[in-house]
Residue frames as qw, qx, qy, qz and C-alpha x, y, z in Angstrom:
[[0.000, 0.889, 0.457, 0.000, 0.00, 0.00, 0.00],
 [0.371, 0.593, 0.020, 0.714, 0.85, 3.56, -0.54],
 [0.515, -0.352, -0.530, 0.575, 1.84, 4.98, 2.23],
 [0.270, 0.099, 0.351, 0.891, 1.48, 8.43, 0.63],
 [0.153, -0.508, -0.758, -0.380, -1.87, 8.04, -0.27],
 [0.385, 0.015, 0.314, -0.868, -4.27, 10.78, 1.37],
 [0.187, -0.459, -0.816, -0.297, -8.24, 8.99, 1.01],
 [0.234, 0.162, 0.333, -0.899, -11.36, 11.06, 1.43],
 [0.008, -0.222, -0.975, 0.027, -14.45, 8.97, 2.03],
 [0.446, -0.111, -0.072, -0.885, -17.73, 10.68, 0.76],
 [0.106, -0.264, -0.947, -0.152, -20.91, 9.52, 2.16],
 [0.031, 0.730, 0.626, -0.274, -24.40, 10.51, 1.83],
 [0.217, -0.371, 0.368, 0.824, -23.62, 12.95, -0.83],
 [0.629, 0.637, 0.314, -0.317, -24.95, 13.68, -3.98],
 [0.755, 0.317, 0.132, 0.558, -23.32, 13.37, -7.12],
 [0.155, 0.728, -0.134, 0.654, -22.69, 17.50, -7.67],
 [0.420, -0.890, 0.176, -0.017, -22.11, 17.87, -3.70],
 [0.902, -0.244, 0.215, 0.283, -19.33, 15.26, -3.94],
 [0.600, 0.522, 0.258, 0.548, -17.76, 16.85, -6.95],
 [0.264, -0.884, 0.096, -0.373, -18.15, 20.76, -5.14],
 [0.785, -0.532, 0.256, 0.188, -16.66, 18.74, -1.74],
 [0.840, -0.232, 0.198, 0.449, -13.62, 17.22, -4.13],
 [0.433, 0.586, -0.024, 0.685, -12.87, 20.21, -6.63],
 [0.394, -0.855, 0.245, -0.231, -12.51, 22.52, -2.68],
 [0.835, -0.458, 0.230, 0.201, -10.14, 19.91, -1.53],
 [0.689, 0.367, 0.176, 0.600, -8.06, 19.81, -4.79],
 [0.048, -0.935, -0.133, -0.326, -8.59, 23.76, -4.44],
 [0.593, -0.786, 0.140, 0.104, -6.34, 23.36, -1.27],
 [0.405, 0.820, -0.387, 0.115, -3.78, 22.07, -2.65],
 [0.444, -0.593, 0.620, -0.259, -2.57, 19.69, -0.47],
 [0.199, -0.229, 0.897, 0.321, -1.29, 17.15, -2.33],
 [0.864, 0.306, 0.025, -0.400, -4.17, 16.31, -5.09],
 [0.580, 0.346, -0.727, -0.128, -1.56, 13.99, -7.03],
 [0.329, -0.038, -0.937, 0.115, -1.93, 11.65, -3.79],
 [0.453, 0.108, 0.589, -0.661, -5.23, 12.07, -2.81],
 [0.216, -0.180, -0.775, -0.566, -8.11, 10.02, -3.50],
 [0.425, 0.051, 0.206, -0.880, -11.33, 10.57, -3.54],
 [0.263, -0.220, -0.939, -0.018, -14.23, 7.61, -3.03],
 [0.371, -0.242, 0.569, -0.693, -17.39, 7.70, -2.06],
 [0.502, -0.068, 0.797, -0.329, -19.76, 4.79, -0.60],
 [0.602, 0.027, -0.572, -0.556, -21.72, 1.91, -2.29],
 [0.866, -0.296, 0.264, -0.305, -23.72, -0.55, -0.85],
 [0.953, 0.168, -0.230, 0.106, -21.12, -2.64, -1.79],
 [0.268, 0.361, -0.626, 0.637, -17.55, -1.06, -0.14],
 [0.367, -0.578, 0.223, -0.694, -19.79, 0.06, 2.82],
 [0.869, -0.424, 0.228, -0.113, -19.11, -3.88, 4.02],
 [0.718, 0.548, -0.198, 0.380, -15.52, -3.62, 3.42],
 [0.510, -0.734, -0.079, 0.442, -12.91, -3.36, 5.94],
 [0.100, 0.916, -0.263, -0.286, -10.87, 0.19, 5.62],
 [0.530, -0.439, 0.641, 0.341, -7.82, -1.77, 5.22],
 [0.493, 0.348, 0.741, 0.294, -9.64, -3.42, 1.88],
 [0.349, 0.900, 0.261, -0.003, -10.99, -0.40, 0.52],
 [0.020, 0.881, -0.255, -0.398, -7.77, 1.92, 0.85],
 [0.304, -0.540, 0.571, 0.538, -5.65, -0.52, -0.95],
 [0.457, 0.517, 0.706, 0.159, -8.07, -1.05, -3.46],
 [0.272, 0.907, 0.261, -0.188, -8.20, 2.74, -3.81],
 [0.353, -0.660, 0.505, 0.429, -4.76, 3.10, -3.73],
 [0.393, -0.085, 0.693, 0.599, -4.35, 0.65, -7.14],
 [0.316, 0.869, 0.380, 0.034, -7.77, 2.88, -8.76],
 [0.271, -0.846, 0.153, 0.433, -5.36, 5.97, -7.98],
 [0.297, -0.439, 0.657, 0.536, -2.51, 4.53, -9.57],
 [0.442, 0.089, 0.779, 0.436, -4.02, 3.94, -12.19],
 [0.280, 0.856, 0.434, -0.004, -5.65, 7.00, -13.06],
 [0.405, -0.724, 0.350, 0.435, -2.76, 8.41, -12.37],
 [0.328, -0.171, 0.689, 0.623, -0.56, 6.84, -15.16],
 [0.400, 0.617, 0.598, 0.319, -3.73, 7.09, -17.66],
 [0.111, 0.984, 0.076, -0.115, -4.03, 11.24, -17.19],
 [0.454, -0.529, 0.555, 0.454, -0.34, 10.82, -17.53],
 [0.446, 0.180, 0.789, 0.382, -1.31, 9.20, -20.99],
 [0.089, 0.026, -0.522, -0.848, -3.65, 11.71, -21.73],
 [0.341, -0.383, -0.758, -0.403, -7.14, 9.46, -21.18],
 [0.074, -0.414, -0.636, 0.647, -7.73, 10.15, -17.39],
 [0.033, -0.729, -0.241, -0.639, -10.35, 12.95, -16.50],
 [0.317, 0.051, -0.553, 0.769, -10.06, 15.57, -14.03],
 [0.070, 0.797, 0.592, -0.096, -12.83, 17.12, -12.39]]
């Protein structure tokens, strides 16, 4: 696991609050290249943390290297 990693865990959001919520964080500046940003499904939401971050962690990386490529999107 990335040790690096930052994770911010949206629940009970809407789509546009979540988006509002993660373009302010990015806004900060505090590391965006290692934050990620998730939020709940009835599926993670019976996931231990442990399982979810390093699951986000290899989403990350790998949006990473696509926007690197060109395909990613940012919000």
């Amino acid at each position: 696991m990335d040790n690096n990693l930052k994770v911010v865990l949206l629940h009970g959001y809407t789509d546009e609050q979540a988006y509002q919520i993660m373009r302010a964080i990015k806004s900060l500046g505090i590391e965006p290249e290692n934050t990620a940003f998730a939020t709940t499904t009835p599926s993670n939401l019976e996931w231990k943390v442990a399982d979810l971050i390093e699951h986000l962690a290899q989403e990350h990386e790998y949006m990473k290297v696509n926007q690197r490529r060109g395909q990613g999107s940012s919000l």
